[in-house]
C-alpha positions in Angstrom: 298.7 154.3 48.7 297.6 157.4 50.1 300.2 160.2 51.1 302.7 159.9 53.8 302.2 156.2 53.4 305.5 154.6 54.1 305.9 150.8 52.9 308.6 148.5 54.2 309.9 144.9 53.5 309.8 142.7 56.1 310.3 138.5 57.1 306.3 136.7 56.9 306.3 134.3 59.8 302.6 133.7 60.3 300.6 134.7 57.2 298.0 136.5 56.5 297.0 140.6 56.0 295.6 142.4 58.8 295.6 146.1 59.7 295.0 148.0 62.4 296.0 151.5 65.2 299.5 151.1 66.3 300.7 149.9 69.8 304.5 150.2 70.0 306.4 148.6 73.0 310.3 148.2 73.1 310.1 146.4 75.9 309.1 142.4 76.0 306.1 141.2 76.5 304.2 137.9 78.0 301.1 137.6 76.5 299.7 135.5 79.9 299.7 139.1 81.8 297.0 140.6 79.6 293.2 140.5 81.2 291.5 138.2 78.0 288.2 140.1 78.7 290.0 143.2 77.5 293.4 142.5 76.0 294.7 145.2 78.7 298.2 144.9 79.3 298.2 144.4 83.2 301.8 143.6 83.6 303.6 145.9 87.1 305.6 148.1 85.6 305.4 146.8 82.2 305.1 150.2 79.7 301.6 149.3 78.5 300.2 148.7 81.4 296.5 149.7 81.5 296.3 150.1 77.4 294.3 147.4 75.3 296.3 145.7 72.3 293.2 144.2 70.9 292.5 144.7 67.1 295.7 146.2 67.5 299.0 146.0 65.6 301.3 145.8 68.2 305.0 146.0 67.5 307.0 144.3 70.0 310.6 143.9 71.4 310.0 140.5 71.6 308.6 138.0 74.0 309.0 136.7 77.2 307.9 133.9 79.6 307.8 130.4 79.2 305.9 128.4 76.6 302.6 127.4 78.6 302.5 130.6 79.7 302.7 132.8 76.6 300.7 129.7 75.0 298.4 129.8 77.6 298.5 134.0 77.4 297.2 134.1 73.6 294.5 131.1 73.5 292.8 133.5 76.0 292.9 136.4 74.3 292.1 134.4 71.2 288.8 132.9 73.4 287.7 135.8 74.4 288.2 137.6 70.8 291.1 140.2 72.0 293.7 139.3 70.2 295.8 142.0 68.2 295.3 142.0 64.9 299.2 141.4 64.1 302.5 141.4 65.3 305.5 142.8 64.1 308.5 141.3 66.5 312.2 142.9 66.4 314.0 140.3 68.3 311.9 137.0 67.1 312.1 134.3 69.7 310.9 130.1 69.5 308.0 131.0 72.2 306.6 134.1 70.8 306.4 132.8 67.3 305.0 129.2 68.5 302.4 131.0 70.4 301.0 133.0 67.3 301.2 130.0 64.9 298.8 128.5 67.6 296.4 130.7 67.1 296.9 132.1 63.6 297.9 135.8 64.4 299.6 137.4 61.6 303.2 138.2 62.3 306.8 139.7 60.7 309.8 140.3 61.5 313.4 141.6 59.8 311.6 145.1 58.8 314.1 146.6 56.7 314.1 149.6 58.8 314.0 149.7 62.6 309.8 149.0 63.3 310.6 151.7 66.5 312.0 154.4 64.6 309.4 154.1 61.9 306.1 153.2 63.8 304.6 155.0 66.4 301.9 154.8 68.7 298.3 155.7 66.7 299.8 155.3 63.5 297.9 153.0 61.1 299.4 150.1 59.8 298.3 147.1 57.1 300.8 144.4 57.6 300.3 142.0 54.4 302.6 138.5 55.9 301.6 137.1 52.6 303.6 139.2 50.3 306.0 140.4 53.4 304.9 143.9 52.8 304.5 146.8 55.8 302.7 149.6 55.3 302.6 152.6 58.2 300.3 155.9 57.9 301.7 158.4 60.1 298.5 159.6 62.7 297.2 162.8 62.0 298.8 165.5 64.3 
């Protein structure tokens, strides 16, 4: 583990190990308003609006939108190869976590520390859904 590495338990919902730059959103997101050429949030007013979460680890509120939708939303982004790497979910919800079952994207939830106050945007993170392990290195200031 190199230094500064922080590690963190957390709930495997869909497993797997995957790693990636952060993308940190408190607010909820539907995965249908994302361009699938991209994976750019196009969403009014949404906060990530113009940024890409593909390859991504992108830690979420939660989701929002109905089931065909957000369904609809990540086999896309899945199609077109601009899906995020993983997901870590504060407030899990049915839809959300159907939607990445669907399409195998690796996601937690139940960090055992808030994922905002310990995640931030461009830190790197290697999320192992397997062992229900976090592991967040701080960006380099």
């Amino acid at each position: 583990m190199e230094k500064g590495t922080k590690t963190f338990s957390c709930r495997p919902i869909v497993s797997g190990k995957a790693s990636g730059e952060a993308i940190v959103s408190e607010e909820p997101m539907c995965f249908y308003l994302c361009d699938p050429k991209t994976g750019e949030v196009i969403e009014k007013n949404h906060p990530l609006r113009g940024r890409s979460i593909a390859g991504k680890v992108l830690v979420l509120k939660s989701g929002k939108g109905s089931s065909v939708v957000q369904v609809d939303g990540f086999y896309q982004l899945w199609a077109k190869g601009n899906l995020p790497a993983a997901i870590i979910v504060k407030d899990t919800e049915p839809v959300l976590v159907s939607s990445a079952v669907v399409v195998s994207t690796v996601m937690v939830d139940r960090m055992e520390e808030d994922p905002f106050e310990v995640i931030s945007d461009g830190d790197w993170v290697e999320v192992d859904a397997e062992s229900g392990i976090v592991e967040v290195r701080p960006k380099e200031l």
